[in-house]
N, C-alpha and C positions, 0 to 999 in steps of 0.2 A: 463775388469777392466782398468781405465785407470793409467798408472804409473808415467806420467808428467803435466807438463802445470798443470790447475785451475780443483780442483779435485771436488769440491764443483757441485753439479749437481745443485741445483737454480741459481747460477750465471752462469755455462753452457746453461742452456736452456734461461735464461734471455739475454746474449750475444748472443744467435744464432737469438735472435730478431732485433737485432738492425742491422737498413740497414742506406744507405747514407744522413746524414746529420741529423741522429735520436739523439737523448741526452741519456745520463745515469747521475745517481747523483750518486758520492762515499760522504757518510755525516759520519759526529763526533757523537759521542755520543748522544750529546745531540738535533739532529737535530730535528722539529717537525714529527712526523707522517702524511702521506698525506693515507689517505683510501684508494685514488682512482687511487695511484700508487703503482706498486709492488716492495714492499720491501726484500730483503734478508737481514738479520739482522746477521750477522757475528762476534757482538760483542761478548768478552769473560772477559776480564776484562779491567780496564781502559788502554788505551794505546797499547791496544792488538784486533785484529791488529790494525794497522795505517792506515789512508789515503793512507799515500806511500805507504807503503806493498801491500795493493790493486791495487794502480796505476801501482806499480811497477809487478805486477802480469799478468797485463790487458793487458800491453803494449805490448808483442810479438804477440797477435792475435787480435787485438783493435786497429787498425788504428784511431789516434786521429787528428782531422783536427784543432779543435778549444776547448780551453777549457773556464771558467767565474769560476771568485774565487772573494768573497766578498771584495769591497775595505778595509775593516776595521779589515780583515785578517795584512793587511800592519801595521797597527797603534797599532794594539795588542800583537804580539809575536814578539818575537829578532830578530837580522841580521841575526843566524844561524839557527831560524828553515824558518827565508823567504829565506834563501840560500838554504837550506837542498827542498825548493819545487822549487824553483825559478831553481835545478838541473836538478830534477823530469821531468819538465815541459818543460825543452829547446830549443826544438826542435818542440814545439805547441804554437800557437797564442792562448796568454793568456791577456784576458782582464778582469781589476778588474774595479765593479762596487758596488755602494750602497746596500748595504746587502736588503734593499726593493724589488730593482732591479732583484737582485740575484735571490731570491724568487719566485718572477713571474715565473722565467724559470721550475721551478720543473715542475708544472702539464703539461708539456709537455713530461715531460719525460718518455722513455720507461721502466726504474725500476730505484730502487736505492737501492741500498748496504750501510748498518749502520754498520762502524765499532765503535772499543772500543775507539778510538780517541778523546786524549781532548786538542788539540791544538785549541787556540780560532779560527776561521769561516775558520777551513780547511776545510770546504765542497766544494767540485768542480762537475760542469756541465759538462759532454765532450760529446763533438760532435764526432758525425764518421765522417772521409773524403769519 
């Protein structure tokens, strides 16, 4: 039984997939459904978990090389929840792009995790290094 780290056995076996330079999507609530990517849906109520929470989960065994967050992430929420990622984040090459843009990247990705998250276009791409 495991007693730490990410206890959730879909996002274990989904993370033991991802090799060098593969994506994962952490998405908000309301992200669209892709079929033809595997989803762990983690939500439980609005806000529960977070983006972060997740991110912040991911990151002792998640080597993040590069991350994509929708430009329009910028233009929609405050200085403190773009500080609260912009913390998250600092230590990875973070480029924001046109939420169109954004998009494209999913079907490449190797899963994605739907939290309860409603901060408008907190959904993030990450790369492995």
């Amino acid at each position: 039984m495991l007693k730490t780290g990410i206890l959730n056995p879909q996002i274990n076996s989904l993370l033991s997939r991802v090799r060098h330079t593969n994506t994962l999507v952490i998405a908000d609530r309301g992200f669209p459904f892709w079929p033809m990517i595997e989803t762990v849906d983690i939500s439980l109520v609005d806000g529960l978990p977070s983006v972060l929470d997740v991110l912040t989960a991911l990151r002792p065994n998640f080597v993040i090389g590069k991350a994509w967050m929708a430009q329009e992430f910028l233009a929609n929420n405050n200085a403190k929840t773009r500080a609260a990622f912009a913390k998250a984040l600092a230590d990875i090459a973070l480029v924001h792009e046109p939420h169109i843009e954004f998009k494209k990247r999913i079907p490449h990705a190797i899963g994605l995790i739907r939290t309860g998250d409603t901060v408008q276009y907190a959904n993030m791409v990450l790369e492995s290094a």
